[in-house]
Wavefront OBJ file of the C-alpha trace (Angstrom):
o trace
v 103.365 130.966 69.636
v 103.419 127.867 71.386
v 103.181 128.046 75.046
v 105.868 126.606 77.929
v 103.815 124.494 79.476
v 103.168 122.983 75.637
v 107.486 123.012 75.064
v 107.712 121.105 78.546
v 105.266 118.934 78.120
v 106.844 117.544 74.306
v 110.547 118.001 75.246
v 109.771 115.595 78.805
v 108.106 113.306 76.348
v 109.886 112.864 73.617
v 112.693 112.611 75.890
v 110.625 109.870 77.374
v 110.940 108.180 73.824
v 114.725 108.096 73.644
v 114.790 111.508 71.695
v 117.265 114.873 72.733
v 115.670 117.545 72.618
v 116.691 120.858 72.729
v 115.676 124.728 72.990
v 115.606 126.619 69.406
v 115.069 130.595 69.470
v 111.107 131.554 69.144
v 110.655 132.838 64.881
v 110.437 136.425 66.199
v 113.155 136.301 68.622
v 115.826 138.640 67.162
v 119.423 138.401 69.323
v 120.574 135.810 71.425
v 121.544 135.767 75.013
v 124.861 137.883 74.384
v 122.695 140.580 72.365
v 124.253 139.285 69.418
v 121.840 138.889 66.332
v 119.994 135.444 65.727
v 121.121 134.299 61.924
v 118.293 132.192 61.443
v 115.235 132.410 64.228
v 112.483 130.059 64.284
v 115.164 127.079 63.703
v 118.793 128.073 65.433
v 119.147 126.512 68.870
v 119.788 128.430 71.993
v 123.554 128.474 73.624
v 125.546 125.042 74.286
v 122.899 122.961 72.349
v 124.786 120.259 71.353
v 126.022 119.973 75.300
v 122.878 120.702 76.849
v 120.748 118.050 74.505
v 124.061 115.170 75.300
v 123.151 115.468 78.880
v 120.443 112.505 80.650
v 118.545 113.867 80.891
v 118.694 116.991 78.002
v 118.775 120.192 79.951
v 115.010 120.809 77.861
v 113.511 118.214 79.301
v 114.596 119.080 82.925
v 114.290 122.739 83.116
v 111.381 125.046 82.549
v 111.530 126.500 78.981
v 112.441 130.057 78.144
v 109.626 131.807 77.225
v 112.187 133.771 74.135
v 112.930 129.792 72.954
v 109.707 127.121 73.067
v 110.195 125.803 69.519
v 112.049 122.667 70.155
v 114.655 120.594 67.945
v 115.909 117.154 68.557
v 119.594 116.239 68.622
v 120.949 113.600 65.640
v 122.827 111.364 67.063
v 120.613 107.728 67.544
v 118.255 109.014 64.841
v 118.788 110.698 61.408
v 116.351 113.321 59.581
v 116.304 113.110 55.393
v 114.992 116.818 54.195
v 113.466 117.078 51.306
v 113.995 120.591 51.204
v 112.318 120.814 47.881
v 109.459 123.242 46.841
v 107.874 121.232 44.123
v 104.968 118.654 45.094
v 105.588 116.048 42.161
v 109.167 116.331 42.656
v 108.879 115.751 46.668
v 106.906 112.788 46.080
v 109.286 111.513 44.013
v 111.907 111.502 46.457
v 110.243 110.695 49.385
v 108.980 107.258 47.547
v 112.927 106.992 46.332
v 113.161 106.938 50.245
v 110.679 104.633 51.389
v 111.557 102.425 48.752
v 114.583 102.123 49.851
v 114.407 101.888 53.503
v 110.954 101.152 54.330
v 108.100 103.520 55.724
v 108.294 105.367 58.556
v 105.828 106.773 60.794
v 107.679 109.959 61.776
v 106.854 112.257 58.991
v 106.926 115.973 59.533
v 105.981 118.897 57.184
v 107.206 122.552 58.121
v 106.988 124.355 54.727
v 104.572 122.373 52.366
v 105.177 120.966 50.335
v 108.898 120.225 52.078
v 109.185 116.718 53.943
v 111.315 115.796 56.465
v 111.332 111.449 57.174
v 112.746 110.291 60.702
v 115.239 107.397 60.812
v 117.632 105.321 63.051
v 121.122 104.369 62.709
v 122.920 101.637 64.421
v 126.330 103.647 63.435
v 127.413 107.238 63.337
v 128.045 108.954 60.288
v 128.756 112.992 58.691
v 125.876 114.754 57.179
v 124.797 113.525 53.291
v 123.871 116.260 50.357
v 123.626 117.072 47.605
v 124.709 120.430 45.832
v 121.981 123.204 46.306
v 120.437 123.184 43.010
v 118.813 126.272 41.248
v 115.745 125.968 39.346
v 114.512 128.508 36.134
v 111.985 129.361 38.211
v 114.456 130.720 40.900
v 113.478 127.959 43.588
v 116.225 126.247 45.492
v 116.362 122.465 46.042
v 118.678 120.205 48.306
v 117.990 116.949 49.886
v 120.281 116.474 52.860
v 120.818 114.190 55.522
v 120.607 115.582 58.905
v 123.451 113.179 60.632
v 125.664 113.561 63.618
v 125.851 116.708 65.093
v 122.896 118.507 63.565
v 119.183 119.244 64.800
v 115.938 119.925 63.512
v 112.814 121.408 64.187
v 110.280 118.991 65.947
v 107.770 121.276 67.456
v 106.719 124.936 67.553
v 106.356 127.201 64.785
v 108.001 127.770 61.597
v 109.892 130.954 60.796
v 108.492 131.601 57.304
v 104.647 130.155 57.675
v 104.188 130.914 61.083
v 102.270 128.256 61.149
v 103.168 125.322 63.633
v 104.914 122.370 62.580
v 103.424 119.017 61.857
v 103.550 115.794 61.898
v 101.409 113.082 59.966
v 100.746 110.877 62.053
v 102.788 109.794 64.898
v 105.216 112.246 66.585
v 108.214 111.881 68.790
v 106.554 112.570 71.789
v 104.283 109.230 71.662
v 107.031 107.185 69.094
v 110.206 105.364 70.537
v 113.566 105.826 68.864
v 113.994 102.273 68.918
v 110.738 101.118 66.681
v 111.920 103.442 64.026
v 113.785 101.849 60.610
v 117.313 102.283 60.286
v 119.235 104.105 57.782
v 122.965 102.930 57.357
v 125.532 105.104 55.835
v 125.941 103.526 52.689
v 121.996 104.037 51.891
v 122.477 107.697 53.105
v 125.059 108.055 50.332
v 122.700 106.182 47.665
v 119.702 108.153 48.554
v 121.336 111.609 47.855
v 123.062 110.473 44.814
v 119.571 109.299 43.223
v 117.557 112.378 44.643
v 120.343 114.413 42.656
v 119.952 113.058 39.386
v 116.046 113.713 40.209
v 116.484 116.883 40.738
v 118.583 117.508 37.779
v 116.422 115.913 35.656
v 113.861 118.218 36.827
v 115.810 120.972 35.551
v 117.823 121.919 38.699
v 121.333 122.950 37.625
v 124.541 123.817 39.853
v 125.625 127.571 39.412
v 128.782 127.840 37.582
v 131.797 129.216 39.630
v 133.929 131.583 38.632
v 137.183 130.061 36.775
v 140.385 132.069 37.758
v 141.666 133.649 34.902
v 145.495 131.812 34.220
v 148.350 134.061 35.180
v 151.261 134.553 37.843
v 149.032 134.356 40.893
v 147.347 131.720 40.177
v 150.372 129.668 38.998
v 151.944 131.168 42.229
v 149.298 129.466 44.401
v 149.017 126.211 42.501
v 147.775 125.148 39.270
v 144.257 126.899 39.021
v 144.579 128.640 42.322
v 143.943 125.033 44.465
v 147.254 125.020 46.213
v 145.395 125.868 49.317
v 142.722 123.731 48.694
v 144.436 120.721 48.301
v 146.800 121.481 51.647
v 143.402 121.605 53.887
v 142.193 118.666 52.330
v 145.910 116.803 53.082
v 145.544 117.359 56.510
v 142.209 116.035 57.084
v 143.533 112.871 55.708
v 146.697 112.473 58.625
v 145.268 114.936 61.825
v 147.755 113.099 64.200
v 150.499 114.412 62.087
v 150.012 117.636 63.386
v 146.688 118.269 65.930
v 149.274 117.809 69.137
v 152.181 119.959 67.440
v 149.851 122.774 67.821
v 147.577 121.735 70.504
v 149.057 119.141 72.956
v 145.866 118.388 74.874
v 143.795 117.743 72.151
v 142.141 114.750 72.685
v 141.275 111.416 70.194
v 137.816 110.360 70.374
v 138.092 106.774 68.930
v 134.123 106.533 68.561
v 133.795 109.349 66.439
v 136.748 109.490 64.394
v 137.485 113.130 65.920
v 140.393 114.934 67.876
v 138.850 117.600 70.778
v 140.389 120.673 72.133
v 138.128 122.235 74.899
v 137.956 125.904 75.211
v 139.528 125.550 78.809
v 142.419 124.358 76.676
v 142.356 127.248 74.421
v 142.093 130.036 77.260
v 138.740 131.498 76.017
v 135.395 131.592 78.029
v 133.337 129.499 75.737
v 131.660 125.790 76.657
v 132.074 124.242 73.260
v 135.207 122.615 71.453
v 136.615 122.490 68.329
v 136.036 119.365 66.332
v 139.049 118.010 63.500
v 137.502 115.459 62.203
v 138.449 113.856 59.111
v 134.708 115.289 57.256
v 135.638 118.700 58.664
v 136.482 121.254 61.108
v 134.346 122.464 63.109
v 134.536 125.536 66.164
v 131.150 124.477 68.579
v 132.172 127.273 70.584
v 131.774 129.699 67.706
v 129.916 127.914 65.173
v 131.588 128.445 62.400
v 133.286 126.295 60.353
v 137.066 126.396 59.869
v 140.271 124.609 58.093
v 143.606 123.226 59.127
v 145.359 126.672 57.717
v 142.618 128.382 60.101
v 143.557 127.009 62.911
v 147.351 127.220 62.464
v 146.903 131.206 61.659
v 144.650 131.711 64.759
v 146.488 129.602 67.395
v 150.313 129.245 65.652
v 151.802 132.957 66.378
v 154.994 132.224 64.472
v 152.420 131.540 60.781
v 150.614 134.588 60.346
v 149.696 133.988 56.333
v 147.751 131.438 54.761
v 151.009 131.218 52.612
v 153.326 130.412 56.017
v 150.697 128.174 57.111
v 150.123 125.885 54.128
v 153.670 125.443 53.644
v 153.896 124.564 57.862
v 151.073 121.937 57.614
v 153.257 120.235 54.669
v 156.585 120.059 56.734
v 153.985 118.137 59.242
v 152.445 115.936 56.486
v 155.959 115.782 54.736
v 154.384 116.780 51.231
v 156.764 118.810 48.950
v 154.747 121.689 48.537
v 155.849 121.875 44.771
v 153.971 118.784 43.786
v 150.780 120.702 45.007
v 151.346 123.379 42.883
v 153.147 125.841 44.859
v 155.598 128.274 42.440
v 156.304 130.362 45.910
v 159.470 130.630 47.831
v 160.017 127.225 49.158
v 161.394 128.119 52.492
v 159.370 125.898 55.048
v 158.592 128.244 58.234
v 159.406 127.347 61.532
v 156.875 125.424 63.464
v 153.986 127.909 65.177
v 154.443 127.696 69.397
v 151.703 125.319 70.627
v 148.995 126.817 72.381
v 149.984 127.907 76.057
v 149.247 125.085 78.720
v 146.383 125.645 81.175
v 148.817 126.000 83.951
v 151.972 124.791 84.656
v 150.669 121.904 87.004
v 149.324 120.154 84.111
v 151.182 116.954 82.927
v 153.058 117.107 79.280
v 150.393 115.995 77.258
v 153.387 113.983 75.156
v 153.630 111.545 77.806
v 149.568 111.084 77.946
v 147.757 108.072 75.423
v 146.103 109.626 72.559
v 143.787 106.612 71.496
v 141.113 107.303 74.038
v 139.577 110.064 76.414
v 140.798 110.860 80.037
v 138.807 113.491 81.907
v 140.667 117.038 82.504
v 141.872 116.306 86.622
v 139.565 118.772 88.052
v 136.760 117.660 85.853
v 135.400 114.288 86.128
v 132.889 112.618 83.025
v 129.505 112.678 84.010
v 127.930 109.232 84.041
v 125.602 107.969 80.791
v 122.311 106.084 80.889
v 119.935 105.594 78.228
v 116.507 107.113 77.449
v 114.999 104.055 77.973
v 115.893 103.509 81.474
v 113.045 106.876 82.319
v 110.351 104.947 80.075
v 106.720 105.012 81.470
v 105.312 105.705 85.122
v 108.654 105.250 86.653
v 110.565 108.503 84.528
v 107.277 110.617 84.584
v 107.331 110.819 88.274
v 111.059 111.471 87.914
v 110.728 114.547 85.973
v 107.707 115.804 87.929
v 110.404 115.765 91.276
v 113.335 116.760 89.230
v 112.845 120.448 88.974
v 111.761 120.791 92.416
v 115.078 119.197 93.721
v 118.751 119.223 93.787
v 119.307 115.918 93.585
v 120.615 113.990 90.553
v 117.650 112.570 87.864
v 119.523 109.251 87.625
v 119.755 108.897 91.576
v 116.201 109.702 92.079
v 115.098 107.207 89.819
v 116.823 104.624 91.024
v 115.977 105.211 94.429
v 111.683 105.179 93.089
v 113.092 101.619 91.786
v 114.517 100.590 94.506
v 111.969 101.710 96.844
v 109.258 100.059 94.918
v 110.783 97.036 94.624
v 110.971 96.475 98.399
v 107.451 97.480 98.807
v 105.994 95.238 96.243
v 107.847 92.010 97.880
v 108.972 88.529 96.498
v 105.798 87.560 95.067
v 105.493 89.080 91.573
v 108.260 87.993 89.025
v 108.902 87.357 85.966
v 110.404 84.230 84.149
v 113.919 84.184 82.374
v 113.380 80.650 81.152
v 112.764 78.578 84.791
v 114.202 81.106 86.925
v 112.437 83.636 88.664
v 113.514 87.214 88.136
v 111.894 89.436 91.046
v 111.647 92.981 91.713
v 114.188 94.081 94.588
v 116.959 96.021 93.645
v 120.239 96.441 95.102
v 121.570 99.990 94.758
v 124.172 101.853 95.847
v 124.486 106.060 95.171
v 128.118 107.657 95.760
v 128.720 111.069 95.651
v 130.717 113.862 98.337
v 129.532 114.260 101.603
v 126.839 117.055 102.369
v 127.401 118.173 98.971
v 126.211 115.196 96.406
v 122.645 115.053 97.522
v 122.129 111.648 97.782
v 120.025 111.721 101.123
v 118.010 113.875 99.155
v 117.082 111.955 96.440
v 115.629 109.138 98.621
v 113.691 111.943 100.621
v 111.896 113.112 97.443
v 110.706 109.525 96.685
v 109.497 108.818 99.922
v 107.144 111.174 99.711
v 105.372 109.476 96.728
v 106.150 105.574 98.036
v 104.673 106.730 101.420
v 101.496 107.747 99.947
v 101.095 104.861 98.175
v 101.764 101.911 100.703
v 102.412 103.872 104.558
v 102.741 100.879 105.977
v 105.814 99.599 103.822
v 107.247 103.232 104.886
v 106.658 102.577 108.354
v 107.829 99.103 108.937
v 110.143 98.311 106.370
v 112.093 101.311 106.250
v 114.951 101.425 108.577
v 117.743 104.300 109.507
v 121.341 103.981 111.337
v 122.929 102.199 108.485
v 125.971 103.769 108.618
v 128.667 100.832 109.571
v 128.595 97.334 108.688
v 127.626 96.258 111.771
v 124.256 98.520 112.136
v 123.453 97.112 108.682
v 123.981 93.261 110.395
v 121.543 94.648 113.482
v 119.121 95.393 111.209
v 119.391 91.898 109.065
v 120.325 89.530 110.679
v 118.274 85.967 111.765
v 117.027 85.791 115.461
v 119.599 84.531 118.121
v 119.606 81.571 119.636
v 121.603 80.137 122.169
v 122.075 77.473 124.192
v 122.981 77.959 128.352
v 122.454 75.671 131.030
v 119.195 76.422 133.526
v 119.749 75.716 137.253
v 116.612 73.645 138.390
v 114.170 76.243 140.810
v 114.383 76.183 144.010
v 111.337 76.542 147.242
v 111.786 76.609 150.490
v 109.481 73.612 150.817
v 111.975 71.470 148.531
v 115.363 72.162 151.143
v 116.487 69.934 153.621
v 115.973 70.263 157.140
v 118.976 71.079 159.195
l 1 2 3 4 5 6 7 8 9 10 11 12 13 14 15 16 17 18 19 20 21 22 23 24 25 26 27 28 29 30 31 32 33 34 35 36 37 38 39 40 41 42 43 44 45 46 47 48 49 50 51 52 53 54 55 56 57 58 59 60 61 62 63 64 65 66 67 68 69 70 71 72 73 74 75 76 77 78 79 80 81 82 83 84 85 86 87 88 89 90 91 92 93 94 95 96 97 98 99 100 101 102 103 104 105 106 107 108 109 110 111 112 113 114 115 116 117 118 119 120 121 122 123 124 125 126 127 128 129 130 131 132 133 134 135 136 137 138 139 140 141 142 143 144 145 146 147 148 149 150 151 152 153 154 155 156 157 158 159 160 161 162 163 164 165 166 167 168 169 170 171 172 173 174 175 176 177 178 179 180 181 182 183 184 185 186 187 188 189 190 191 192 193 194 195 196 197 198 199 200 201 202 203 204 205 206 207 208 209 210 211 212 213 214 215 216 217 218 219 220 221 222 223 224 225 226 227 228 229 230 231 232 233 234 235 236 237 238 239 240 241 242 243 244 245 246 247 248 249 250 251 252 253 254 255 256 257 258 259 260 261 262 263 264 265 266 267 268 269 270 271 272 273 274 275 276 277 278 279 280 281 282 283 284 285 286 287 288 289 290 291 292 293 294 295 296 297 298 299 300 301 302 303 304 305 306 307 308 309 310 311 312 313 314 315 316 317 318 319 320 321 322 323 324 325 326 327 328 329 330 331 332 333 334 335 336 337 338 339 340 341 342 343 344 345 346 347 348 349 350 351 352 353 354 355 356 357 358 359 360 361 362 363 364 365 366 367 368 369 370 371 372 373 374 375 376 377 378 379 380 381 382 383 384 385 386 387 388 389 390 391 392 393 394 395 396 397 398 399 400 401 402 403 404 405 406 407 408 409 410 411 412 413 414 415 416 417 418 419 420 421 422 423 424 425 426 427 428 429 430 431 432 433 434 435 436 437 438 439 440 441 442 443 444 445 446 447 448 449 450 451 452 453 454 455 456 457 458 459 460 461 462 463 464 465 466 467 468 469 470 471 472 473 474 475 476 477 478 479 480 481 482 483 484 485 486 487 488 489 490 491 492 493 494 495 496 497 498 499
């Protein structure tokens, strides 16, 4: 089993490479932290993943690891992962040269269950996960070749479930790769990739099972020519969300960068971190982790549809589709509209009279700022991890105040050239935050220790206090004073005149 000291030690790296990491559930860990029982141990992250790996830094790479979860995934979001999740050698090889083909080597290669290959990519834009079908084999093996896009993880390092044998990579790994050497996948080759690596398969022998065909009769002329009334209703309202999202919750928020409209469990009244995601691939609940549809959601949160039936036909009043010419041989009385969800309380603003093409922060609740990977690379960020766990204070202040101090110590000598102008290294930085409470005093304090071990006399004489008003800053700054003031002549008693 790997160790915690090993997790902390890849998780602070990789993290050091631009990657997310995150905490996944040890292979013989059996429940989770609410006693409920782990679906798939060895590879299912712990709690708020997708929160906790968003943060700068990932809550994995600042916190000591749970001994109960030291394998460790990385988030998809900059990068993307294409599983070969295939069991045959010839037939991997295949596939993964379809790949490289295609979008050039890469040197992040990773094997969990031989012969199965996973290949690590970039991607300049976000994009839904890519498949194909699961495919079934006479031998009774499985294939699928999927890939691992926004919103998705997957094992990087620890052990796997079924070998017990740790995971590896050939080659170089993400703890010693950056994110931004690695090729780029785009969307469109995504797409192309899958739909060649299915016809390989297939022509391998793998075969889709055949589903079940509804015998015809009144129910399933009731519900729609060959049962898909239903069917076609969820997929309707993926295509027009706005029609309907803020008719049943009015704070759901637009994300314009990812396509997707948000309602927060806050919103919801339930004591879950994670949203729910509408998104025109899919709906997904975070909070729960399960998947759900538009009829879903109206059922669950609309009190006044309480059938899938009631529901449908409610989500095409919103979409204004006759029902009819999606196969519906029901009643066609249209129900009345399901009450909203109830308002967080009755301070809150109508949400009608709010924008819905972009993101405001709930009014208790500010966003917490962004900065990229990059920004922790090399001796600077390692010295900010080794003070972050034994401190309050913010990662992103303490690093900029290391900067900043280091900067003024190493004076105006070294610079570097932008063309003929000299770029040095003093920083100008400024940390805001609530009084006694943001810790900003105490993110300088832990950096001083280091900077004052390294040069004691920049500590000593170029380190000043009582900066608080514009005018101690000016004592402290400004050029000597001269003046100019007339000087009586001396006087003796030699040089005065007798009397």
């Amino acid at each position: 089993m790997t160790s915690v000291d090993e997790a902390l030690a890849f998780r602070r790296s990789s993290w050091g490479q631009g990657y997310r990491p995150l905490a996944v559930w040890n292979p013989d860990q059996l429940v989770d932290d609410r006693g409920e029982p782990l679906k798939n141990p060895g590879k299912q992250p712990r709690g708020t993943w997708t929160t906790d790996a968003a943060r700068n830094p990932p809550d994995a790479a600042r916190f000591e690891p749970d001994p109960r979860a030291t394998n460790t995934g990385v988030l998809c979001r900059e990068i993307k992962g294409i599983d070969v999740d295939v069991l045959d050698a010839a037939i991997v090889n295949s596939i993964v040269a379809l790949i490289e083909r295609t979008l050039g080597p890469t040197p992040l290669v990773r094997i969990g269950q031989p012969p199965k290959t996973l290949l690590v990519y970039r991607s300049d834009q976000p994009f839904r996960k890519v498949q194909t079908p699961q495919l079934f084999f006479p031998d009774g093996t499985t294939a699928k070749v999927e890939v691992l896009a926004d919103g998705q993880q997957f094992v990087a390092h620890g052990d796997h479930p079924s070998t017990g044998e740790p995971y590896r990579w050939l080659g170089a790994t993400p703890a010693d790769f950056p994110v931004r050497r690695l090729p780029t996948v785009t969307e469109a080759q995504a797409r192309a990739i899958v739909t060649t690596a299915g016809q390989i398969l297939r022509d391998a022998g793998g075969s889709e099972r055949e589903k079940p065909t509804a015998e015809p009769g009144p129910r399933s002329r009731r519900n729609g020519f060959a049962g898909d009334f239903f069917e076609q209703v969820k997929a309707a309202a993926l295509t027009d969300v706005g029609s309907w999202v803020r008719l049943l919750f009015p704070r759901a928020r637009f994300e314009p960068g990812s396509g997707a409209w948000r309602v927060s469990s806050k919103d919801l009244g339930r004591d879950l971190e994670e949203d729910i995601s509408i998104h025109p691939d899919g709906i997904r609940d975070f909070g729960e982790e399960v998947g759900r549809s538009a009829i879903d959601l109206v059922m669950r949160y609309g009190s006044g549809a309480t059938t899938p039936v009631a529901a449908a036909l409610w989500l095409c009043e919103r979409l204004g589709i006759d029902p009819e010419k999606l196969g519906y041989r029901g009643k066609s009385k249209i129900p009345d509209p399901p009450p909203a969800a109830p308002e967080p309380s009755p301070a809150t603003p109508a949400a009608e009279d709010e924008p819905i093409d972009w993101e405001e922060p709930p009014a208790d609740e500010e966003a917490w700022p962004d900065i990229d990977a990059e920004a922790f690379h090399g001796l600077a960020g390692e010295i900010t991890f080794a003070i972050a766990p034994l401190t309050e204070a913010d990662t992103v202040a303490i690093l900029g105040q290391l900067l900043a101090g280091f900067g003024s110590a190493f004076g105006r000598n070294a610079h570097y050239l932008v063309g003929p102008t000299p770029h040095y290294t003093n920083l100008y930085e400024i940390i805001a935050g609530k009084t006694a409470k943001a810790r900003k005093g105490t993110s300088y304090d832990s950096t001083e220790v280091v900077l004052r071990e390294a040069d004691p006399t920049w500590a000593k004489n170029c380190v000043r206090s009582g900066l608080s008003s514009g005018e101690g800053i000016i004592h402290h700054a400004h050029d000597g004073v001269y003046v100019r003031e007339k000087v009586s002549p001396p006087t003796s008693a030699c040089s005065k005149s007798p009397p």
